[in-house]
N, CA, C and O atoms as CSV, one atom per row, in Angstrom:
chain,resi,resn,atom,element,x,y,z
A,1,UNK,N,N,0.842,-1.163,0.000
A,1,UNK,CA,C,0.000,0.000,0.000
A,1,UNK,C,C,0.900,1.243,0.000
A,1,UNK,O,O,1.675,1.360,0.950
A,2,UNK,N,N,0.888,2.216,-0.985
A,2,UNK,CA,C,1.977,3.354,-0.976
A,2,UNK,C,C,0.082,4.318,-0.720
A,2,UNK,O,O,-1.105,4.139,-0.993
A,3,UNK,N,N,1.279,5.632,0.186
A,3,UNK,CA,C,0.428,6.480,0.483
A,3,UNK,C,C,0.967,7.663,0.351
A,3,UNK,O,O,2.049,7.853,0.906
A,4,UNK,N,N,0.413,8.620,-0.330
A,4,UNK,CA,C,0.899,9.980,-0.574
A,4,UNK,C,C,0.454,11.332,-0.351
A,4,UNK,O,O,-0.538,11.803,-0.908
A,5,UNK,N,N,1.328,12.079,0.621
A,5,UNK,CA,C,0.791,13.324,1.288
A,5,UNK,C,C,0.662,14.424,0.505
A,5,UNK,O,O,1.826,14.675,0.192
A,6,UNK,N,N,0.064,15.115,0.071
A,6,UNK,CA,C,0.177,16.407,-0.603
A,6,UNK,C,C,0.244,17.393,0.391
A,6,UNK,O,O,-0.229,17.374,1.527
A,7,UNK,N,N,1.127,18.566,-0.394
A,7,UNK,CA,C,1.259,19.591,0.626
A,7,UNK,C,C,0.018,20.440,1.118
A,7,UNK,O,O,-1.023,20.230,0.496
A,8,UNK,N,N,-0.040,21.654,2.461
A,8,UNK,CA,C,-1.090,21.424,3.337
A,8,UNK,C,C,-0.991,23.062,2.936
A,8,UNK,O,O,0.095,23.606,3.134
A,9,UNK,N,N,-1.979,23.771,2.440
A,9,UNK,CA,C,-2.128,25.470,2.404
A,9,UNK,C,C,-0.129,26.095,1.621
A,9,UNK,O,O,0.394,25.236,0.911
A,10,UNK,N,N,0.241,26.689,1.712
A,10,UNK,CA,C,1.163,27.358,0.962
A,10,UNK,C,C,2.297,27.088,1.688
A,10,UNK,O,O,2.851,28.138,2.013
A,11,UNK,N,N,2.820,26.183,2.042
A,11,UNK,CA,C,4.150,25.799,3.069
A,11,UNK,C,C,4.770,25.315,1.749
A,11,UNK,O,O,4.216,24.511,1.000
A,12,UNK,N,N,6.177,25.974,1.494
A,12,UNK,CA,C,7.787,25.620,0.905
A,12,UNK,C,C,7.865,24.954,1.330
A,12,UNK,O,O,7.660,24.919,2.543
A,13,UNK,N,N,8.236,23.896,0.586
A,13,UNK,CA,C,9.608,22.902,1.634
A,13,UNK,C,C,11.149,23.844,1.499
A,13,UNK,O,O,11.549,24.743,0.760
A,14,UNK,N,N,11.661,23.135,2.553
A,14,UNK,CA,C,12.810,23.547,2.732
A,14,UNK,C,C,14.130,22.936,2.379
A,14,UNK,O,O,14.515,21.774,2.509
A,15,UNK,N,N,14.760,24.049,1.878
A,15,UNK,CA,C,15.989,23.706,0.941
A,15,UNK,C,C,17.193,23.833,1.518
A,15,UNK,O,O,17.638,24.834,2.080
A,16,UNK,N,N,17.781,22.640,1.343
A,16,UNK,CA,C,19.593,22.545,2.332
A,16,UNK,C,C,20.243,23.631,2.395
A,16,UNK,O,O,20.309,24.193,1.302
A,17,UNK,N,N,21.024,24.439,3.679
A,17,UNK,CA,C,21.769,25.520,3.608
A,17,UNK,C,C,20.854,26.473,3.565
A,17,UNK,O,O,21.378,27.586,3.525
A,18,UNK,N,N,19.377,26.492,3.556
A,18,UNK,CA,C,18.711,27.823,3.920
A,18,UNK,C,C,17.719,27.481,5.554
A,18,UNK,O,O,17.183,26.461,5.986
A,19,UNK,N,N,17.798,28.361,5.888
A,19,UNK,CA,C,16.883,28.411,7.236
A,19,UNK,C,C,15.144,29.129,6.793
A,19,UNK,O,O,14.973,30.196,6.203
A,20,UNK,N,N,14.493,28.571,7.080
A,20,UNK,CA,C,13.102,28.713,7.099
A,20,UNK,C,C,12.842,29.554,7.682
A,20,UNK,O,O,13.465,29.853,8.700
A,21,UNK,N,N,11.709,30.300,7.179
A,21,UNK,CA,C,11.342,31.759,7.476
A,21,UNK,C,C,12.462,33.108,7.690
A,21,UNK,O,O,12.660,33.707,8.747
A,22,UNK,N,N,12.959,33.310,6.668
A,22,UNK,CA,C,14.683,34.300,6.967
A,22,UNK,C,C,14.668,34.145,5.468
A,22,UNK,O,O,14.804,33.144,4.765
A,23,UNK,N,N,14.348,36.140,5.005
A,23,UNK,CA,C,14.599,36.330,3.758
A,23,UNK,C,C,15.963,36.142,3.382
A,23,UNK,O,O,16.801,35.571,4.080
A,24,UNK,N,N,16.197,36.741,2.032
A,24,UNK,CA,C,18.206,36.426,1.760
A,24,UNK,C,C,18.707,37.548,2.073
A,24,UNK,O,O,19.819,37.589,2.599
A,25,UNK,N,N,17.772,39.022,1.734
A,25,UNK,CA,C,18.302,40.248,2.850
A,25,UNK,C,C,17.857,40.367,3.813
A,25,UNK,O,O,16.676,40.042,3.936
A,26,UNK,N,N,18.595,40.891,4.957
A,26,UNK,CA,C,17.881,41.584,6.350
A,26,UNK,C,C,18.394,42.924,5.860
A,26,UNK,O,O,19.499,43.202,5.394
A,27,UNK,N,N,17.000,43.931,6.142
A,27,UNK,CA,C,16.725,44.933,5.907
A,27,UNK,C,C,17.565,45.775,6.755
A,27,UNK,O,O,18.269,45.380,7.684
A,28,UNK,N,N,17.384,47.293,6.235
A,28,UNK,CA,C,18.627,48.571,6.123
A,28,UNK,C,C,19.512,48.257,7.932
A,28,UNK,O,O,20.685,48.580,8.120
A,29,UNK,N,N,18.952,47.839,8.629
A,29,UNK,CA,C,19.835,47.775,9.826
A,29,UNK,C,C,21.088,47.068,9.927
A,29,UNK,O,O,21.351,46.062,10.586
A,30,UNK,N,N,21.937,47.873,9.040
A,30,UNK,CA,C,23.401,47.093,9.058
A,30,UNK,C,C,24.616,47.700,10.033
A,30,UNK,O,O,25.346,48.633,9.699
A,31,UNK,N,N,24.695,46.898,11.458
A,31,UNK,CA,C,25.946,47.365,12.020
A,31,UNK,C,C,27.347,47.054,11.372
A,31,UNK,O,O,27.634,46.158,10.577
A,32,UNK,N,N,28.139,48.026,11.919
A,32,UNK,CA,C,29.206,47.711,11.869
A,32,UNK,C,C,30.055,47.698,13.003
A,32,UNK,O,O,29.749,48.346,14.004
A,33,UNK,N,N,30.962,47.107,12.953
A,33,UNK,CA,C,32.259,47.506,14.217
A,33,UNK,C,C,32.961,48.812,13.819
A,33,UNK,O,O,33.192,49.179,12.666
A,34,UNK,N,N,33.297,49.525,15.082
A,34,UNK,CA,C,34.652,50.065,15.158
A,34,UNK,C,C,35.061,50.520,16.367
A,34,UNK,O,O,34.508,50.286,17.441
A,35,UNK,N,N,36.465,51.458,16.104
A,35,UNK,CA,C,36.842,51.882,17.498
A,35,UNK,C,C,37.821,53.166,17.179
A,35,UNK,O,O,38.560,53.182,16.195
A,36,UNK,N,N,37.726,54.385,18.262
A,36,UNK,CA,C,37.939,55.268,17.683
A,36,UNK,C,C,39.009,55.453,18.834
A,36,UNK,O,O,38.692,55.080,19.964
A,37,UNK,N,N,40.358,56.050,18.597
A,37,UNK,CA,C,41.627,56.354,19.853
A,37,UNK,C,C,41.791,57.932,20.355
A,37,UNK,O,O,42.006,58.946,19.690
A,38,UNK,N,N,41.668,57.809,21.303
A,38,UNK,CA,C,41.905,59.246,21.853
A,38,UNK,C,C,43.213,60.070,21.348
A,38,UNK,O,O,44.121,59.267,21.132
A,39,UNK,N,N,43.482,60.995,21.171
A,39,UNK,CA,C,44.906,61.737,20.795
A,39,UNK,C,C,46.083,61.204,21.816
A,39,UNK,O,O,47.287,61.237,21.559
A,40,UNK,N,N,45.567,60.772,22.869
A,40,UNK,CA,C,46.194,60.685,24.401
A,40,UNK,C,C,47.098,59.392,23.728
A,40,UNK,O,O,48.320,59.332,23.592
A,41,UNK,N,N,46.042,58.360,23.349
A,41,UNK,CA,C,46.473,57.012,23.005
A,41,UNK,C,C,46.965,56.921,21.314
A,41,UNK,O,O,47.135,55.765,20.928
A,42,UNK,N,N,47.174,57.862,20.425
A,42,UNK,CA,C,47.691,57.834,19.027
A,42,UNK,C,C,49.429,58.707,19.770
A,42,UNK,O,O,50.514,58.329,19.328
A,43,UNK,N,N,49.360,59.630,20.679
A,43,UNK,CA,C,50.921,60.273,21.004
A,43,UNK,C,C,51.309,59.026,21.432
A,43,UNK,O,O,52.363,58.587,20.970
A,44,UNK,N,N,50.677,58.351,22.226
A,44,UNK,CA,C,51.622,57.206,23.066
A,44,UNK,C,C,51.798,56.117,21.908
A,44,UNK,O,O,52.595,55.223,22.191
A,45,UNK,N,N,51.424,56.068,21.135
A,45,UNK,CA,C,51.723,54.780,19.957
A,45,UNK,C,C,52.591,55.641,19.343
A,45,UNK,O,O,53.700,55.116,19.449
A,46,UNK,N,N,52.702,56.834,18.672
A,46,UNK,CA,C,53.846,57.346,18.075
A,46,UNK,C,C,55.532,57.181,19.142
A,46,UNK,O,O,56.628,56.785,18.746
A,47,UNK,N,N,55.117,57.670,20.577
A,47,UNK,CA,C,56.024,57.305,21.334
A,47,UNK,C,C,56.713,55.865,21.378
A,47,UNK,O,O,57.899,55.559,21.507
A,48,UNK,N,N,55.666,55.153,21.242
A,48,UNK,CA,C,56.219,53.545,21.400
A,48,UNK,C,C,57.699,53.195,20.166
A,48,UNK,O,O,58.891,52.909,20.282
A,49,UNK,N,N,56.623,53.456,18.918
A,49,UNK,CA,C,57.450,53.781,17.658
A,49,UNK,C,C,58.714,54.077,17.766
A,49,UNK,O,O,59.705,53.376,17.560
A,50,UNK,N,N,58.555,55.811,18.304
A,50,UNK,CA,C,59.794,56.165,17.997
A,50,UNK,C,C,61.257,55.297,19.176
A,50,UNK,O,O,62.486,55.336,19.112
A,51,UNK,N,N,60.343,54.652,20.069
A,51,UNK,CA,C,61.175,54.266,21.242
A,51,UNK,C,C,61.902,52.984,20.583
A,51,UNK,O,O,63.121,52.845,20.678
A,52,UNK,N,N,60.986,51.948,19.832
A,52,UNK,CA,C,61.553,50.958,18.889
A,52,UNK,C,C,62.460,51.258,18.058
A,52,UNK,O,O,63.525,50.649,17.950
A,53,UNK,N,N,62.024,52.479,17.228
A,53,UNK,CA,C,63.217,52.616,16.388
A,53,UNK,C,C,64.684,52.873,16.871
A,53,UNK,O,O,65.663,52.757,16.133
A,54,UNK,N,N,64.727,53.208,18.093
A,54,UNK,CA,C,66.192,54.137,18.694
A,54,UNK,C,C,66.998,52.952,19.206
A,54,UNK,O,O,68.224,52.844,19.238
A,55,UNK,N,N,65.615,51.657,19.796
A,55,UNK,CA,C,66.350,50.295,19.994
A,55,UNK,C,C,66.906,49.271,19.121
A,55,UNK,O,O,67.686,48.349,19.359
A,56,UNK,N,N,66.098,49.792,17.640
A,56,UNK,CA,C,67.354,48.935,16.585
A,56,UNK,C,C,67.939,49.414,16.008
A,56,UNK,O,O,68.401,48.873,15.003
A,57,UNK,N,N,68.340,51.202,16.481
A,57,UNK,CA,C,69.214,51.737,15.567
A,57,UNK,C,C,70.640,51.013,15.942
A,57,UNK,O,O,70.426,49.867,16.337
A,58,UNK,N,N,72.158,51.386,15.928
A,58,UNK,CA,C,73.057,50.562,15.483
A,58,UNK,C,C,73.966,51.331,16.746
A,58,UNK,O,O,73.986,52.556,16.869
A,59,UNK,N,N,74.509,50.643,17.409
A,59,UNK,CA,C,74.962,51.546,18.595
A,59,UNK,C,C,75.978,52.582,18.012
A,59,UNK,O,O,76.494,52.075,17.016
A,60,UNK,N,N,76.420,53.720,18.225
A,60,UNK,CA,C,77.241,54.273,17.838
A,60,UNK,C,C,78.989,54.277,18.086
A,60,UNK,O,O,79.529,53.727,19.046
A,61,UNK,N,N,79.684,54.990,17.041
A,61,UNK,CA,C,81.240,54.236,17.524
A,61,UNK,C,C,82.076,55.611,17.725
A,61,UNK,O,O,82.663,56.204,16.820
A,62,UNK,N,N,82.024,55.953,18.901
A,62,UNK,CA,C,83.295,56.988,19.115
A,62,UNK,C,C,84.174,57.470,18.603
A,62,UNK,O,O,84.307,58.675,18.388
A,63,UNK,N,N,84.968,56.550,18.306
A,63,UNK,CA,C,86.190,56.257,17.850
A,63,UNK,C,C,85.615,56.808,15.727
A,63,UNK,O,O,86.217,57.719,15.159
A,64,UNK,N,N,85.019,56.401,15.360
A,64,UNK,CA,C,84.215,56.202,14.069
A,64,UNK,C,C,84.142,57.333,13.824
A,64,UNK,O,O,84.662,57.844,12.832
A,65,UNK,N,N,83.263,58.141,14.964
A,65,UNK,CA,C,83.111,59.401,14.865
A,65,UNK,C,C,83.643,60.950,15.020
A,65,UNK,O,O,83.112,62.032,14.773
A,66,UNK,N,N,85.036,60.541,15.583
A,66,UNK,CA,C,86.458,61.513,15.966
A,66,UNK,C,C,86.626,61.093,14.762
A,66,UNK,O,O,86.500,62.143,14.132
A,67,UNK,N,N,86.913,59.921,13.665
A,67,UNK,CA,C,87.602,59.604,12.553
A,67,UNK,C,C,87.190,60.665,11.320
A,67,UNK,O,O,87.811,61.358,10.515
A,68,UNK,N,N,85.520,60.342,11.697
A,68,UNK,CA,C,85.050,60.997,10.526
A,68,UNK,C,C,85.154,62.630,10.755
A,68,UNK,O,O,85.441,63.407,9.844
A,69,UNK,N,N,84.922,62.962,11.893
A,69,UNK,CA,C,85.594,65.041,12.295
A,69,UNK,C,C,86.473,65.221,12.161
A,69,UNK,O,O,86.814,66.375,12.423
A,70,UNK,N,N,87.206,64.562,11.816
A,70,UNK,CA,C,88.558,65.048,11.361
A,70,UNK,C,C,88.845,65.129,9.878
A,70,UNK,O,O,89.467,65.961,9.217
A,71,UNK,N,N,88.153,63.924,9.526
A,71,UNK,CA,C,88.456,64.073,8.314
A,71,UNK,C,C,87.915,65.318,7.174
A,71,UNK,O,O,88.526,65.751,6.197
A,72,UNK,N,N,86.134,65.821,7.851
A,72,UNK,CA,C,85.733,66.766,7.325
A,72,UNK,C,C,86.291,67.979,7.334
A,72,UNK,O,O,86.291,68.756,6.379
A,73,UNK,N,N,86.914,68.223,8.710
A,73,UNK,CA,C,87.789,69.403,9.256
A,73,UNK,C,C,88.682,69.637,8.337
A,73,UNK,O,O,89.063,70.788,8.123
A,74,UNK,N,N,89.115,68.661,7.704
A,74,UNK,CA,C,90.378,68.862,6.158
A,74,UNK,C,C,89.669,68.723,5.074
A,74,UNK,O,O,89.067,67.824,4.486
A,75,UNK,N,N,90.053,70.662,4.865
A,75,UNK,CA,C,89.428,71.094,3.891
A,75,UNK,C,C,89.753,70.130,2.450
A,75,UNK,O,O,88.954,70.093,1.515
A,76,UNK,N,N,91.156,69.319,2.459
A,76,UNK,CA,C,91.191,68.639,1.160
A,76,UNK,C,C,90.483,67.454,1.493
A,76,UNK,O,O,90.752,66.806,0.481
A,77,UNK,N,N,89.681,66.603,2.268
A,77,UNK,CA,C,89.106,65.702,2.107
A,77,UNK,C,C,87.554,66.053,1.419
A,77,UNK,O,O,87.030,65.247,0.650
A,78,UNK,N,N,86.846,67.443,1.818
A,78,UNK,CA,C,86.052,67.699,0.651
A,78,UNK,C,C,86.124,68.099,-0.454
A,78,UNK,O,O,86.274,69.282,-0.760
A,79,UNK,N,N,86.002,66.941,-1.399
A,79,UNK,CA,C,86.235,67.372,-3.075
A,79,UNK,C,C,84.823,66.485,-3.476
A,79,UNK,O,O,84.056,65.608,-3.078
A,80,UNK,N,N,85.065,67.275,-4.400
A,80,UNK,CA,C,83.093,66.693,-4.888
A,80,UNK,C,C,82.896,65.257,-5.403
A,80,UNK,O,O,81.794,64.869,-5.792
A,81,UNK,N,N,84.187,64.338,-5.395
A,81,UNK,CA,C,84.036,63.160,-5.688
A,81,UNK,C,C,83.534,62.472,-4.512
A,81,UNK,O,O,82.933,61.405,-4.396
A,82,UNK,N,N,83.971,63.443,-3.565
A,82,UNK,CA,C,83.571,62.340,-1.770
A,82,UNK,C,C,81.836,62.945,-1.605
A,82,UNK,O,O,81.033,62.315,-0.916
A,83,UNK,N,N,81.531,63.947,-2.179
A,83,UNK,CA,C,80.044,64.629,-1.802
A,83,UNK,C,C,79.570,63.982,-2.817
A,83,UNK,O,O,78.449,63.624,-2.453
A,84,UNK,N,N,79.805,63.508,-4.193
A,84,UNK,CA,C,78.911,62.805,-4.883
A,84,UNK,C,C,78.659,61.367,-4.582
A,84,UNK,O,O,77.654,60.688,-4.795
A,85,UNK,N,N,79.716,61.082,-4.079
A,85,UNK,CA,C,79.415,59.502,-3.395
A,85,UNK,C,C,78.670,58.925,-1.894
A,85,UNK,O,O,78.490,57.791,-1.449
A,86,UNK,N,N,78.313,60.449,-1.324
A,86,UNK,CA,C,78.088,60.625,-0.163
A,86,UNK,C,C,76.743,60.983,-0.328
A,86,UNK,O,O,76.105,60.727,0.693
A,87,UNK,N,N,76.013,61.518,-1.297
A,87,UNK,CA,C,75.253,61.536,-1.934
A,87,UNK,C,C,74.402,60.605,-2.356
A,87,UNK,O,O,73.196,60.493,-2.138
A,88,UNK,N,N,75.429,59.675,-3.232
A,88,UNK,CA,C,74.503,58.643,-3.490
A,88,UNK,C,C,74.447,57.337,-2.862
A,88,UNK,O,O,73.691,56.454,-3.269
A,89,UNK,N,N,75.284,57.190,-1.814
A,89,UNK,CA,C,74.502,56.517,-0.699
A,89,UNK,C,C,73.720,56.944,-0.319
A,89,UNK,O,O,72.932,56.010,-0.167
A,90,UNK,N,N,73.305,57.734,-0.021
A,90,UNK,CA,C,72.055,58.114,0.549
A,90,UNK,C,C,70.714,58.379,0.080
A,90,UNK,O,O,69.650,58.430,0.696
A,91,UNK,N,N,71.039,58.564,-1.348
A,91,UNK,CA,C,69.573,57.752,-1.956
A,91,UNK,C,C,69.034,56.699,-2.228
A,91,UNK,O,O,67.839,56.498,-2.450
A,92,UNK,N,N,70.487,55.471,-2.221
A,92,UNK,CA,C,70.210,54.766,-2.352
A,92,UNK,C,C,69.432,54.155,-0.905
A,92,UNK,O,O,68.493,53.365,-0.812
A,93,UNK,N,N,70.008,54.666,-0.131
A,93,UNK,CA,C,69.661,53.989,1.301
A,93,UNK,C,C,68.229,55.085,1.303
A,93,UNK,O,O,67.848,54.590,2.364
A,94,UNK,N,N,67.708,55.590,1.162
A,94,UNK,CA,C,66.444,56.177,1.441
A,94,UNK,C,C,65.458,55.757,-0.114
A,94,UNK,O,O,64.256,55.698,0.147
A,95,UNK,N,N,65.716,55.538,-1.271
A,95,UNK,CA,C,64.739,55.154,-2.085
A,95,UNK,C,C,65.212,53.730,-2.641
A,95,UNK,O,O,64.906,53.341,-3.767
A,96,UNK,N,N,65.799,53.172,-1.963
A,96,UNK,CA,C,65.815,51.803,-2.376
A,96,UNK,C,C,65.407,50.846,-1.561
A,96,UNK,O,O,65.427,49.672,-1.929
């Protein structure tokens, strides 16, 4: 004996991966997240920053640096072959 139900007034069946009764939009009420920082708390993150950077800068060398005052102090060590090369280290080290 097979017996067969027909459906009852206007009921969908329901289709895998959708939930019953729940259009595919929910209407204009769309939150969002966020979070906004006080000036107090953006100085202290710039502070942090700059405090990191000073800890991986490269310790400095005394000795390195009497070498190099002296050498500028003589007027024949500036010739424009040492300022053009002095030069372009330093673009290279800033745009490369």
């Amino acid at each position: 004996m097979i017996m067969t139900v027909d459906r009852i007034g206007h009921v969908e069946p329901i289709s895998p991966g959708k939930k019953p009764g729940r259009s595919e939009q929910v209407g204009g009420n769309i939150r969002t997240d966020s979070i906004s920082l006080s000036s107090e708390a953006l100085k202290k993150a710039e502070m942090y920053q700059v405090v990191e950077l000073i800890k991986a800068a490269p310790e400095l060398d005394d000795a390195k640096i009497a070498e190099l005052r002296q050498k500028i102090d003589d007027p024949a060590y500036l010739n424009e072959m040492v300022i053009n090369a002095t030069a372009e280290k330093l673009m290279n080290t800033w745009f490369t």
